[in-house]
PLY file of the C-alpha trace (Angstrom):
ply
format ascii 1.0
element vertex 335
property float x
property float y
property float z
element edge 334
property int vertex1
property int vertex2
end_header
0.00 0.00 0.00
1.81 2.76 -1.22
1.03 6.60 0.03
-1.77 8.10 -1.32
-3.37 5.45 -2.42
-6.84 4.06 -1.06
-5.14 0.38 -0.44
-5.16 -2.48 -2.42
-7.49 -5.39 -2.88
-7.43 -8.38 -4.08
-10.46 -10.54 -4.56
-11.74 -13.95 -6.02
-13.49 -14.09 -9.52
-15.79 -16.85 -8.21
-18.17 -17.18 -5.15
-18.56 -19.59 -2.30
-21.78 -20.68 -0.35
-20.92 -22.16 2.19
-17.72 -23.75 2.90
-14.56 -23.32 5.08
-12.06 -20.58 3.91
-8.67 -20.69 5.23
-5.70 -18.02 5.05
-2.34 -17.96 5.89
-0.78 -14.98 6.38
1.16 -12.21 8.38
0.06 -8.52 8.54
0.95 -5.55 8.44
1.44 -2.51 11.73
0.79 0.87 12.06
-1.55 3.31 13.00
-4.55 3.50 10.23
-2.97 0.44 8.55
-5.72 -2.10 8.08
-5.09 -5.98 7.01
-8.52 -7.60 5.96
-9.45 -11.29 4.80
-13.50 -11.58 4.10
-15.95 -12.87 3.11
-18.44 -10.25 0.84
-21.91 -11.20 -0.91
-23.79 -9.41 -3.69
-26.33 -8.15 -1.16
-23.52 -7.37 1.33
-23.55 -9.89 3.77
-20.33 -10.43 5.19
-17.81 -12.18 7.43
-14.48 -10.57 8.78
-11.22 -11.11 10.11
-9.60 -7.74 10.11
-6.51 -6.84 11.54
-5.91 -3.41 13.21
-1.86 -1.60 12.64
-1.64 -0.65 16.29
-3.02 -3.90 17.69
-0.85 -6.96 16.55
-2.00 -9.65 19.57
-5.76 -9.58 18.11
-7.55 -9.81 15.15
-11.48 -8.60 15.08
-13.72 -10.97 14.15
-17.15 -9.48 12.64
-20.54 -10.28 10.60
-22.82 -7.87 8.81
-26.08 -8.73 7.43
-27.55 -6.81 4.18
-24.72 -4.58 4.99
-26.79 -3.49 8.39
-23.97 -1.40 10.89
-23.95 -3.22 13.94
-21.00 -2.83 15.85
-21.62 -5.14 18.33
-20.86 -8.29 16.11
-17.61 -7.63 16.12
-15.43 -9.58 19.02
-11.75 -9.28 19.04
-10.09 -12.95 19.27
-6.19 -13.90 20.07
-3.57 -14.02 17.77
-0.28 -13.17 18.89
2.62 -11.15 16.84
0.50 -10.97 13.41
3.06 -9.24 11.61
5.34 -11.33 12.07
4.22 -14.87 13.15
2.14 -16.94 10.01
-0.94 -17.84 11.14
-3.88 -19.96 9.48
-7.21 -18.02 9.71
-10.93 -19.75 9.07
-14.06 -19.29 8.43
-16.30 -22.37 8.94
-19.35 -21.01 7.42
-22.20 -23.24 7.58
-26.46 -22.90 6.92
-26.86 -22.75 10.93
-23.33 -21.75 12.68
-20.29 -19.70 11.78
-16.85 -20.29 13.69
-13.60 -18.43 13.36
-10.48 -20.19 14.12
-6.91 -19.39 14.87
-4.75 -22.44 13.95
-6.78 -24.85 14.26
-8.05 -23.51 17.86
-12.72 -22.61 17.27
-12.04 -19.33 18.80
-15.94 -17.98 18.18
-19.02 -19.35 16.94
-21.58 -17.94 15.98
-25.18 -19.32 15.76
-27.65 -18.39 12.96
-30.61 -19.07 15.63
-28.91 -16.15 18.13
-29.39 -13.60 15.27
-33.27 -13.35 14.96
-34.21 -10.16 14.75
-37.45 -9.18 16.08
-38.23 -6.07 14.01
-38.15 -7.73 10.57
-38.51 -11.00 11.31
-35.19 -12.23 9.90
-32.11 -13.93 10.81
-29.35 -11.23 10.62
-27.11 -13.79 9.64
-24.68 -14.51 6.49
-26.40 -16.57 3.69
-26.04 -15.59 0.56
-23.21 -16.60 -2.09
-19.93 -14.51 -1.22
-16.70 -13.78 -2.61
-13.06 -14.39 -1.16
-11.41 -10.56 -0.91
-8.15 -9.44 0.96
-6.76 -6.00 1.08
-4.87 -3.87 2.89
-6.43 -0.16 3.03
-5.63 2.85 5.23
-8.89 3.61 7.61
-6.91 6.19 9.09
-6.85 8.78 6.11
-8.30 12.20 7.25
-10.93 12.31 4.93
-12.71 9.20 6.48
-14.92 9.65 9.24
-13.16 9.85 13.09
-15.08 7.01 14.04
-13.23 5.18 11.13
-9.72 6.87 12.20
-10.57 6.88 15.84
-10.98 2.70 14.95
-7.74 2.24 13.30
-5.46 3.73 15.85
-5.15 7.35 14.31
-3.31 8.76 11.28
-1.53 6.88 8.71
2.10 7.37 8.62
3.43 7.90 5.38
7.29 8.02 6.52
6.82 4.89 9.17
9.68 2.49 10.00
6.85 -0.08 9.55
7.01 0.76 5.50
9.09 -1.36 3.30
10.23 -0.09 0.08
8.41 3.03 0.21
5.19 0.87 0.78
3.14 -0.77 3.83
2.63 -4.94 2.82
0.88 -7.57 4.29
2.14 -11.39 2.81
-0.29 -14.10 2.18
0.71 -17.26 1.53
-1.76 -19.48 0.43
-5.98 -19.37 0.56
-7.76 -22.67 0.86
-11.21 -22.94 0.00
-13.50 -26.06 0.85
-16.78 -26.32 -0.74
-19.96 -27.25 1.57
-23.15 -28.33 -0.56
-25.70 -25.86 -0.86
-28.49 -25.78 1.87
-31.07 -28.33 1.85
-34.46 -27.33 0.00
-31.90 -24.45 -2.20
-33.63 -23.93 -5.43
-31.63 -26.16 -7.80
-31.97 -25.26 -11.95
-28.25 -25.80 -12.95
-24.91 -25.84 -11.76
-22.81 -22.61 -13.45
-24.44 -19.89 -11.56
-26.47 -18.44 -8.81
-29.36 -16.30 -9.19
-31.27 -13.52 -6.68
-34.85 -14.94 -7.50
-36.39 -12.01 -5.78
-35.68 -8.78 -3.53
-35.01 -10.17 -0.31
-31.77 -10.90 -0.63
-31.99 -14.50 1.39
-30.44 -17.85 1.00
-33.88 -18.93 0.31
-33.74 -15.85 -2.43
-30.91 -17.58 -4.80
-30.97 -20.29 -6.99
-28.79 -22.24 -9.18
-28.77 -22.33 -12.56
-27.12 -22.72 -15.96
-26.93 -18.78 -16.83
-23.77 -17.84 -17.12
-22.76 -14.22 -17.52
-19.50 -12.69 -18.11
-18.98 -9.24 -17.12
-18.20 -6.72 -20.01
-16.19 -4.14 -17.31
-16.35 -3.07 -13.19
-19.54 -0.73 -14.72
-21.51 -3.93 -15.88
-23.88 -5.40 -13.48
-26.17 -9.00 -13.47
-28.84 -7.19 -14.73
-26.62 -5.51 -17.85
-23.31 -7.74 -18.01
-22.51 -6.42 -21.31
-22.20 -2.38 -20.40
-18.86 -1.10 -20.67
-17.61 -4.16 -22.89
-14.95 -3.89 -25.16
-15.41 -3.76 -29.27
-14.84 -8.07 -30.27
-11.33 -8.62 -30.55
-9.85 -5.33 -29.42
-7.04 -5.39 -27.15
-7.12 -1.84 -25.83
-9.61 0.48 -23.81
-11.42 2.92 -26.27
-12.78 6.16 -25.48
-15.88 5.08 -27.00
-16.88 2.59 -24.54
-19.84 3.66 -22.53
-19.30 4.78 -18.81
-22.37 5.96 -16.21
-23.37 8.90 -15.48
-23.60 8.32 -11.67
-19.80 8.85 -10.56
-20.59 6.74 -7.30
-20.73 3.74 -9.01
-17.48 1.27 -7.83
-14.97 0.14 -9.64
-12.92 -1.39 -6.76
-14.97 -4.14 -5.89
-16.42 -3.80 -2.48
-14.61 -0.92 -1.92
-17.69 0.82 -0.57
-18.31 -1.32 2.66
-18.83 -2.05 5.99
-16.40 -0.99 7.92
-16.55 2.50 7.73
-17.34 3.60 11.11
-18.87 7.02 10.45
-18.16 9.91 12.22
-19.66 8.71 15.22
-17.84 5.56 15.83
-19.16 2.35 17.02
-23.23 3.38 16.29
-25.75 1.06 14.94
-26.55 1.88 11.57
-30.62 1.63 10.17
-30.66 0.55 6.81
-29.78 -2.43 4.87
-28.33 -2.52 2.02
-29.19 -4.12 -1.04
-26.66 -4.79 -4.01
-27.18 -3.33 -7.04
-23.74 -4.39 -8.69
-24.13 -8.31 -9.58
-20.92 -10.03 -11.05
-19.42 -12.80 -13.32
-16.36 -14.29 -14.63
-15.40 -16.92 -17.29
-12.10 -17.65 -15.69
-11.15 -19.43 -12.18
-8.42 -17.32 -9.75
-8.41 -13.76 -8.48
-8.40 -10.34 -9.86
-6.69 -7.09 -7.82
-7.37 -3.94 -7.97
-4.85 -1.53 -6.21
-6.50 1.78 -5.90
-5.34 5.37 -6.16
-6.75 8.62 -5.58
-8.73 10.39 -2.82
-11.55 8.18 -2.28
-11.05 6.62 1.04
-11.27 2.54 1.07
-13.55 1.48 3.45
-14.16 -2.32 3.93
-17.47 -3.83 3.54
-20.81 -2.01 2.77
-20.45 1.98 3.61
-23.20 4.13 4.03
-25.23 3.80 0.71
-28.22 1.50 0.77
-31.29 0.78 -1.58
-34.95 -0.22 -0.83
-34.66 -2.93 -2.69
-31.94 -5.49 -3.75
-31.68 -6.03 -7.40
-31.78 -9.25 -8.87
-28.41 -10.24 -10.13
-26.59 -12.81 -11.38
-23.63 -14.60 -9.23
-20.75 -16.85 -11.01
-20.75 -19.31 -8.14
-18.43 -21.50 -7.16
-17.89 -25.50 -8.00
-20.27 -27.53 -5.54
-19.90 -30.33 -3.34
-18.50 -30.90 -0.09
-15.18 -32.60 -1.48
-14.17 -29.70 -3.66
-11.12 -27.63 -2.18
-9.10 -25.14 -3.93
-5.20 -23.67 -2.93
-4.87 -20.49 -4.38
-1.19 -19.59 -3.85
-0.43 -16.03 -3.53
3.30 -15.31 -2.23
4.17 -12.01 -1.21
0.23 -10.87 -2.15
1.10 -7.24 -1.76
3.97 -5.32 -3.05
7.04 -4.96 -0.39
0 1
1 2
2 3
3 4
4 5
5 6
6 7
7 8
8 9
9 10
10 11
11 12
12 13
13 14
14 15
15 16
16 17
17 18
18 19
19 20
20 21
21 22
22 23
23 24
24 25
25 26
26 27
27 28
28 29
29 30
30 31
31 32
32 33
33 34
34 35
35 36
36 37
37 38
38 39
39 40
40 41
41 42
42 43
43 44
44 45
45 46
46 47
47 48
48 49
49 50
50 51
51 52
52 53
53 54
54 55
55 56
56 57
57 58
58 59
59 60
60 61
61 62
62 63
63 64
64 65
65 66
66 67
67 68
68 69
69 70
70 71
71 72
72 73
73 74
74 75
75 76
76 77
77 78
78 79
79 80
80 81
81 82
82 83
83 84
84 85
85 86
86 87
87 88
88 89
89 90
90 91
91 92
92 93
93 94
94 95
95 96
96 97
97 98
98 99
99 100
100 101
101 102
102 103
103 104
104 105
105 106
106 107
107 108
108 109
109 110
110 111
111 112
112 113
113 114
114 115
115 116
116 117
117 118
118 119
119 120
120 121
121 122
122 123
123 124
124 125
125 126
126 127
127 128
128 129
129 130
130 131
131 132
132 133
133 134
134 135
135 136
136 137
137 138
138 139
139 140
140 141
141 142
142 143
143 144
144 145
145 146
146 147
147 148
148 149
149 150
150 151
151 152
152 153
153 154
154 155
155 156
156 157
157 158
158 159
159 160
160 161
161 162
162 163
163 164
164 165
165 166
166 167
167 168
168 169
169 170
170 171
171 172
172 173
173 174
174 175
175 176
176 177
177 178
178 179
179 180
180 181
181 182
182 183
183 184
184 185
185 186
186 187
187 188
188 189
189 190
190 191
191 192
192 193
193 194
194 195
195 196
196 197
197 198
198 199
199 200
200 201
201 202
202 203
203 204
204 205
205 206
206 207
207 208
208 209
209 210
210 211
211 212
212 213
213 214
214 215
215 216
216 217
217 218
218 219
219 220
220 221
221 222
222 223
223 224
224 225
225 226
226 227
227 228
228 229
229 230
230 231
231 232
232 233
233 234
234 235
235 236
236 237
237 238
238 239
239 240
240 241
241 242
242 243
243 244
244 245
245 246
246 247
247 248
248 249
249 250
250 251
251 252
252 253
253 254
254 255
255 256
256 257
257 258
258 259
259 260
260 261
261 262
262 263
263 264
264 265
265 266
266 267
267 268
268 269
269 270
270 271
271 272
272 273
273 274
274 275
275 276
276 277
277 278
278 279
279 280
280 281
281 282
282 283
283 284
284 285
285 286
286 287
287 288
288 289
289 290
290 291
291 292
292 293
293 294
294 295
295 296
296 297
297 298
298 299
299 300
300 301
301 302
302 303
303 304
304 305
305 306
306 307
307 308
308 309
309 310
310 311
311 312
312 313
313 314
314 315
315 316
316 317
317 318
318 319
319 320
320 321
321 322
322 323
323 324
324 325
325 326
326 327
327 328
328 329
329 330
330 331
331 332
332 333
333 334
């Protein structure tokens, strides 16, 4: 993460739903300096381990639901000397409980039947098909919200002993993804692709299918894959090619999230958020996306939110409980 930048991110092409997600991995330090490995969903549900600069014997374990702000999901969990001890990290995310563990050690678990919530008559749990992302972003950047700076430890230093090469770096070594089936009773019309079926943005929302969608650029969505494409067997960007007109619209994907803090710190937030961004991809691995600029990177869902949740299409993941993938990433982020 090099100064004045918004961070970088790296995240997987294809989705999960369900499974258990391991990473292995040492962090970076400093005030403002923020390490993440998650878990995001279309409709911004969402599962954490982040990793604050100034705090290196903890990580934070967190949920979100519909990108809903409640800051009393997240429970810090031990992990001693992250930047420089390796540690494996998981997420054992299943239909009914979600545990985070520390090498091997269930640290926190997490019940889907503790999270009803009595005003909407909903579990406020994870459940919808979500993709791998890790980044390293600075939450302490003046233009982000105090809550969000207060959060990170303070200021980022841009001259810090904790800087290598001119830049801050977290290393991942490897990401291991297992597979769980889908959840009994899941709407099953295929196997390439999952599908919001309707606005609620629940696991009993998606279905699988045999659409499959490929994304024509970070403006096309599930519901117009092809905007923003590229002319048929051009190699370059053209000036031509379409862009929106609303300037909000992210091209750092999931750059616009949850843990943005606010100016207020640690306060429960009101709305939920639907997605209105649905994505795709034709090929397997991960795709980064460093950012620059003065937009602030916040992790996770941010403050924008929609009535409704648009129905999008989801490249999901191979099935079955069997299936693991090793995605090896030395040295993830530039030293």
């Amino acid at each position: 993460m090099a100064p004045s930048t918004v961070g970088t991110l790296l995240t997987s092409t294809k989705y999960v739903w369900y499974g258990k997600v391991c990473a292995t991995l040492t962090t970076s330090q400093g005030a403002g300096v923020v390490t993440a490995f998650i878990l995001m969903s279309d409709v911004k549900d969402e599962i954490d381990f982040e990793f604050i600069g100034v705090d290196t014997e903890h990580t934070q374990s967190n949920f979100y639901w519909q990108g809903v702000d409640d800051y009393n999901n997240e429970l810090n969990l031990s992990a001693s000397s992250t930047q420089s001890q390796v540690h494996t990290y998981c997420f054992d995310w299943q239909p009914d409980t979600l545990t985070w563990s520390v090498d091997g050690n269930n640290m926190r678990t997490l019940n889907k039947a503790d999270t009803w919530n009595t005003t909407d008559n909903v579990f406020h749990y994870p459940q919808t098909p979500a993709r791998i992302e890790l980044s390293l972003w600075p939450a302490g950047l003046s233009s982000n919200g105090q809550g969000t700076v207060d959060w990170s430890g303070g200021l980022v230093n841009w001259n810090s002993p904790y800087m290598k090469n001119g830049y801050y770096y977290a290393m991942f070594s490897d990401v291991n993804v297992q597979c769980y089936d889908p959840p009994s009773g899941y709407n099953n019309s295929g196997t390439k692709s999952y599908v919001y079926t309707n606005n609620n943005g629940l696991n009993t929302s998606v279905s699988t299918t045999n659409e499959l969608d490929i994304l024509g650029s970070f403006y096309a969505t599930g519901e117009n894959p092809s905007f923003g494409a590229q002319p048929s067997g051009s190699g370059s960007s053209t000036a031509s090619a379409p862009t929106p007109s609303n300037s909000n619209v992210q091209t750092v994907p999931g750059s616009d999230g949850a843990g943005s803090r606010g100016a207020s710190g640690g306060s429960q937030g009101g709305s939920s958020g639907g997605s209105n961004s649905g994505s795709g991809s034709g090929s397997s691995g991960t795709s980064s996306a460093p950012g620059s600029g003065s937009t602030s990177f916040s992790q996770g869902t941010g403050g924008s939110s929609t009535s409704e949740a648009n129905i999008v299409k989801t490249w999901r993941t191979e099935g079955g409980s069997a299936f693991a993938v090793v995605i090896a990433m030395l040295g993830l982020l530039l030293l």
